[in-house]
SETI-875688 format. One record per residue (C-alpha): residue number from 1; x, y, z; residue in one letter. Coordinates in steps of 0.05 Angstrom, whole numbers, plus 5000, padded with zeros to 4 digits. Layout:
N
  num     X     Y     Z  residuo
  NUM     X     Y     Z        a
...
***
This chain:
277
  num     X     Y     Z  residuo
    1  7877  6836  6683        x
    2  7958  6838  6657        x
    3  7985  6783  6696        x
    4  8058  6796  6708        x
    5  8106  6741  6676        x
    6  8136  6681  6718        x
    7  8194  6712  6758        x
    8  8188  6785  6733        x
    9  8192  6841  6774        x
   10  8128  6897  6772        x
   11  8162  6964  6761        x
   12  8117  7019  6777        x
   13  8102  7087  6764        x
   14  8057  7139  6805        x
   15  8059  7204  6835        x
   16  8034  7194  6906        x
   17  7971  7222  6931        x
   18  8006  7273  6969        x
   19  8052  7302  6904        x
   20  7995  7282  6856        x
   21  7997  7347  6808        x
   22  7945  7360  6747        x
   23  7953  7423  6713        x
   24  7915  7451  6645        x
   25  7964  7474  6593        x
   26  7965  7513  6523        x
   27  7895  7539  6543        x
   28  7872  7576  6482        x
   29  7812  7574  6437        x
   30  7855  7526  6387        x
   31  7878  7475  6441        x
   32  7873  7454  6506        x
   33  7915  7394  6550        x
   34  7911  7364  6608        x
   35  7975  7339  6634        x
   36  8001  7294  6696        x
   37  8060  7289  6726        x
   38  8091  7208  6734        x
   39  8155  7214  6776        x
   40  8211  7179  6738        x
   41  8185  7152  6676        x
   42  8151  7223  6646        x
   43  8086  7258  6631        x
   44  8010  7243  6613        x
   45  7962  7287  6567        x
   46  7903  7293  6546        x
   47  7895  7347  6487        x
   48  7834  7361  6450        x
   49  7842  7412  6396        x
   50  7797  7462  6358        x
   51  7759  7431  6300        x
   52  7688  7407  6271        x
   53  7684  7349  6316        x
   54  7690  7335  6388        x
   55  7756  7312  6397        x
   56  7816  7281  6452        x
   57  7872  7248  6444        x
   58  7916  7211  6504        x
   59  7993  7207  6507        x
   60  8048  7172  6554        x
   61  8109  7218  6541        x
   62  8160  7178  6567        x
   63  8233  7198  6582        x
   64  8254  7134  6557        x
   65  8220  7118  6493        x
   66  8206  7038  6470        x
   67  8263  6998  6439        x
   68  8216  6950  6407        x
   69  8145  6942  6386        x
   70  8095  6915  6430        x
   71  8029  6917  6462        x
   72  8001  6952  6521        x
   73  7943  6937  6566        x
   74  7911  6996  6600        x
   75  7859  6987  6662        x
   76  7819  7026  6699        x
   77  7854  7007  6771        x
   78  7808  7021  6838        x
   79  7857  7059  6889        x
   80  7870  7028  6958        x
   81  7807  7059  6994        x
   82  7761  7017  6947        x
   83  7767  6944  6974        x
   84  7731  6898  6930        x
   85  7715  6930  6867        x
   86  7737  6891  6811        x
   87  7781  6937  6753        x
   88  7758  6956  6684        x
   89  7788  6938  6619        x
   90  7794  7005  6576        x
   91  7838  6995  6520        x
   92  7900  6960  6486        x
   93  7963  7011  6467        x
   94  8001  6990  6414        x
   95  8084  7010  6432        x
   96  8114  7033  6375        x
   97  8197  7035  6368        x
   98  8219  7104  6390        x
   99  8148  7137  6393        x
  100  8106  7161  6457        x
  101  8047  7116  6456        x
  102  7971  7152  6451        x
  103  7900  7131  6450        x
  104  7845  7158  6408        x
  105  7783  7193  6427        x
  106  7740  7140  6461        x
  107  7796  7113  6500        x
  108  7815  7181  6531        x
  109  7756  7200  6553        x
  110  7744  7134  6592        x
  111  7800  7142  6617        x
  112  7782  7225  6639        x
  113  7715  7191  6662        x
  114  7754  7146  6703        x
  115  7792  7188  6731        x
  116  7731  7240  6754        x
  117  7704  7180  6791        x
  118  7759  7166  6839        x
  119  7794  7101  6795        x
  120  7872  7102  6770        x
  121  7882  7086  6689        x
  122  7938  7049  6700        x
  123  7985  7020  6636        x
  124  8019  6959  6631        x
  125  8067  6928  6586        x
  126  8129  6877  6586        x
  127  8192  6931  6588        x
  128  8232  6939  6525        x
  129  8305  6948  6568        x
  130  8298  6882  6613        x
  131  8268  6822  6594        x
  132  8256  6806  6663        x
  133  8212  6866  6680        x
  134  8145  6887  6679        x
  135  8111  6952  6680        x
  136  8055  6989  6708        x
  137  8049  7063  6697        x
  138  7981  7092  6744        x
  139  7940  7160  6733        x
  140  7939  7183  6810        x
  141  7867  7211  6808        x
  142  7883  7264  6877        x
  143  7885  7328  6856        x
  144  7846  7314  6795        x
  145  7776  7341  6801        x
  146  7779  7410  6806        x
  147  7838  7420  6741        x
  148  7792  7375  6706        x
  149  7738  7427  6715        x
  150  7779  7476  6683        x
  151  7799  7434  6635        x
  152  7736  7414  6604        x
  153  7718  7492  6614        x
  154  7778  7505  6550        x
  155  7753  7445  6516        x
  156  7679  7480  6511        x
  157  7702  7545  6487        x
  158  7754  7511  6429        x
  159  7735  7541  6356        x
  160  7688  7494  6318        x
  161  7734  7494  6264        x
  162  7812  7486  6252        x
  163  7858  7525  6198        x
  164  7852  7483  6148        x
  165  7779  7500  6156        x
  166  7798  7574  6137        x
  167  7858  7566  6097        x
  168  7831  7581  6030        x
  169  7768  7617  6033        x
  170  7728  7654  5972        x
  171  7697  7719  6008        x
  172  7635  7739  5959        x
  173  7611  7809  5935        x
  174  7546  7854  5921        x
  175  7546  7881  5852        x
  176  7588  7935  5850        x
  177  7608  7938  5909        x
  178  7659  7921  5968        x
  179  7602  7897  6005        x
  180  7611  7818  6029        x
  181  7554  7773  6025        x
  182  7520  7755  6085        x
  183  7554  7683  6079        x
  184  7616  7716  6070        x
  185  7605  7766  6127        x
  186  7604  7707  6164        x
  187  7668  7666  6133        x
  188  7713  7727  6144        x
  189  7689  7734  6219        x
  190  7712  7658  6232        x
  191  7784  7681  6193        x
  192  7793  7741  6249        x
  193  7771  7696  6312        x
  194  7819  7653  6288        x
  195  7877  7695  6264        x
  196  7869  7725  6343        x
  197  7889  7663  6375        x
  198  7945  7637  6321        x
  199  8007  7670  6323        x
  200  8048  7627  6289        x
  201  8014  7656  6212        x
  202  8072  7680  6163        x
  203  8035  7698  6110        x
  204  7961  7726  6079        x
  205  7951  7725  6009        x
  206  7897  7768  5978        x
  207  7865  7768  5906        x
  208  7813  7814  5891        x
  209  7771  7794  5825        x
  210  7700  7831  5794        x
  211  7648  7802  5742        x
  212  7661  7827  5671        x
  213  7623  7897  5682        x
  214  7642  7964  5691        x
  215  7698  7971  5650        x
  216  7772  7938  5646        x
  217  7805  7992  5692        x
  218  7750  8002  5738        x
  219  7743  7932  5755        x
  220  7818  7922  5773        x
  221  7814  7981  5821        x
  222  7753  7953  5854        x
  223  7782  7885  5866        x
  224  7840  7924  5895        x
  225  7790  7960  5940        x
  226  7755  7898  5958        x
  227  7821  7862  5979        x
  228  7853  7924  6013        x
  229  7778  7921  6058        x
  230  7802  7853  6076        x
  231  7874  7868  6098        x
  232  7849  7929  6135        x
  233  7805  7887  6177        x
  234  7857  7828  6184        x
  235  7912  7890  6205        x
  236  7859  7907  6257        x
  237  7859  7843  6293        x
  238  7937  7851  6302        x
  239  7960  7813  6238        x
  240  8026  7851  6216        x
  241  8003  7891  6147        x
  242  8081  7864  6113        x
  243  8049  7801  6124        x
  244  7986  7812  6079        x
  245  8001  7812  6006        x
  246  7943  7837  5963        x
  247  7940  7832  5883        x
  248  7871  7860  5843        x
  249  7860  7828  5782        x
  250  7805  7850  5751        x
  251  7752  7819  5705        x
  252  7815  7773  5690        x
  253  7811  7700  5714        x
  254  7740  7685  5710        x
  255  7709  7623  5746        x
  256  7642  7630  5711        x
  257  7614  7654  5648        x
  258  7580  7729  5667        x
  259  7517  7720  5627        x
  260  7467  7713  5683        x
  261  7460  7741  5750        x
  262  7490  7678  5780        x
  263  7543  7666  5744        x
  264  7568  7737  5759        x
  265  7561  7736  5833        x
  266  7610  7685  5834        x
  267  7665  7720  5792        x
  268  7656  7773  5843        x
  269  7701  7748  5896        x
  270  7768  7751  5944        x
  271  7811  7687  5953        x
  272  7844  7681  6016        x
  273  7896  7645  6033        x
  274  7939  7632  6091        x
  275  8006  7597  6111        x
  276  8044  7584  6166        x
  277  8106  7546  6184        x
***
C-alpha cells in the first residue's frame, strides 16, 4: 500500500459517515452520474453515458487542480468496523498539470463494486503545493447503497446508441412512395427517442432525393414530400420547425446507376443530418 514519505504529513480527505452524501445527477436517457461529496478538496463521479457499449468513467474534480505531473495510487481501503482485512490494489491515476484526474471503465466500476460492499476507494498521491505532504482522498461508502440503486437504474435505461450514431442517417423509400423501409422505419424511430432527450440540437437538415422515374418535376416534388414527412414527425416530438431545413432534389444527385431494382432503391432516399453546438 502507498507508504507515506519519511517525515511527511498524511493530509486527508473524507466526508464523515454522518455527512456522507451520494446523489444521482443529469439522469436522462443520454447520461447518468453518480457524484460524492469530499469536504474541502471537491467532488467524485462516476458518469456512464448513452452509447453501443457499456460504459463508466471516474473523476476527482478537485478545487485545486495539480501543479505538476505525477502518479496516483488508488486502493480499495476497509473502514474502521472491518479489523483485519487487508486493502485492495485497484488502479494507478496518472496526475496531469491542471486537469481533474479520471479512470476508465474497469477501474470505476471496481471501485462502484467496492463501494456496494462496504470498502472506501481511497486515492493517494505526493501533493503538488508542499513537498512535505502527502495525500489521501477516501470514498465514504455510508449513504451509498440505496443512490447506487438508483443510479444503476439510469445507467440500464441509457440509449444504446449516442449522436454520432444518428447524426447522418440515409432514411430509405418504397417505389413511389413516401413510405420508409422497414430498416428505415426503424432508423428514424432511434432519431425521435433521441431528439426527445437532447435539447441542446440547433439544427436538422433534410434532403429529399427519388430514382430516375416518374418524370423530372414529379420526382422533385416527391422528395419534397418525403422530407416534409420527416420534419413533420421530428416537429411532433417538440423539435422547433425553424430549426428543420428541408431541400428536394429530385432525380438529381444520384448515388447509384437506376438500371435495376437495386440500384434504384437506393437513390430513393432522405439524408439527415444534425448539429449541435
Amino acid at each position: 500500500m502507498f507508504t507515506a514519505s519519511a517525515g511527511a504529513a498524511m493530509r486527508q480527505y473524507a466526508a464523515t459517515v454522518e455527512t456522507s452524501t451520494w446523489e444521482v445527477e443529469n439522469a436522462s436517457r443520454l447520461e447518468c452520474t453518480l457524484n460524492h461529496d469530499l469536504p474541502g478538496y471537491g467532488e467524485a463521479l462516476f458518469t456512464s453515458k448513452a452509447s453501443k457499449q457499456l460504459n463508466m468513467e471516474f473523476e476527482l474534480d478537485m478545487h485545486l487542480l495539480p501543479n505538476n505531473v505525477g502518479m496516483a495510487a488508488v486502493y480499495s481501503v476497509p473502514p474502521k468496523w472491518m479489523p483485519g482485512v487487508a486493502p485492495k490494489t485497484i488502479a494507478d491515476m496518472t496526475i496531469r498539470k491542471q486537469y481533474n484526474g479520471d479512470l476508465p471503465q474497469d477501474a470505476a466500476w471496481t471501485m462502484l463494486s467496492e463501494l456496494e460492499k462496504g470498502f472506501w476507494p481511497t486515492i493517494y498521491y505526493k501533493d503538488w503545493y508542499n513537498k512535505y505532504d502527502d495525500v489521501s482522498v477516501a470514498l465514504n461508502a455510508s449513504n451509498f447503497a440505496n443512490v447506487y440503486r438508483e443510479f444503476v437504474s439510469c445507467v440500464s435505461n441509457l440509449l444504446p446508441y449516442n449522436f454520432d450514431d444518428i447524426a447522418y442517417t440515409v432514411l430509405s423509400y418504397q417505389k413511389n412512395s413516401t413510405e420508409l423501409s422497414k430498416y428505415s422505419q426503424k432508423r428514424l424511430t432511434m432519431i425521435g427517442e433521441y431528439l426527445k432527450e437532447d435539447a441542446d440540437l440547433e439544427l436538422i437538415l433534410l434532403d429529399g432525393y427519388t430514382d430516375s422515374y416518374g418524370g423530372r418535376w414529379n420526382n422533385e416534388q416527391l422528395s419534397i414530400r418525403r422530407a416534409n414527412e420527416v420534419k413533420t414527425y421530428l416537429s411532433t416530438l417538440g423539435v422547433p420547425e425553424d430549426r428543420i431545413q428541408i431541400t428536394g432534389h429530385g432525380e438529381k444527385r444520384h448515388i447509384a446507376l437506376n438500371d435495376t431494382r437495386e440500384s434504384r432503391a437506393q437513390n430513393r432516399r432522405v439524408i439527415v443530418r444534425l448539429s449541435k453546438g
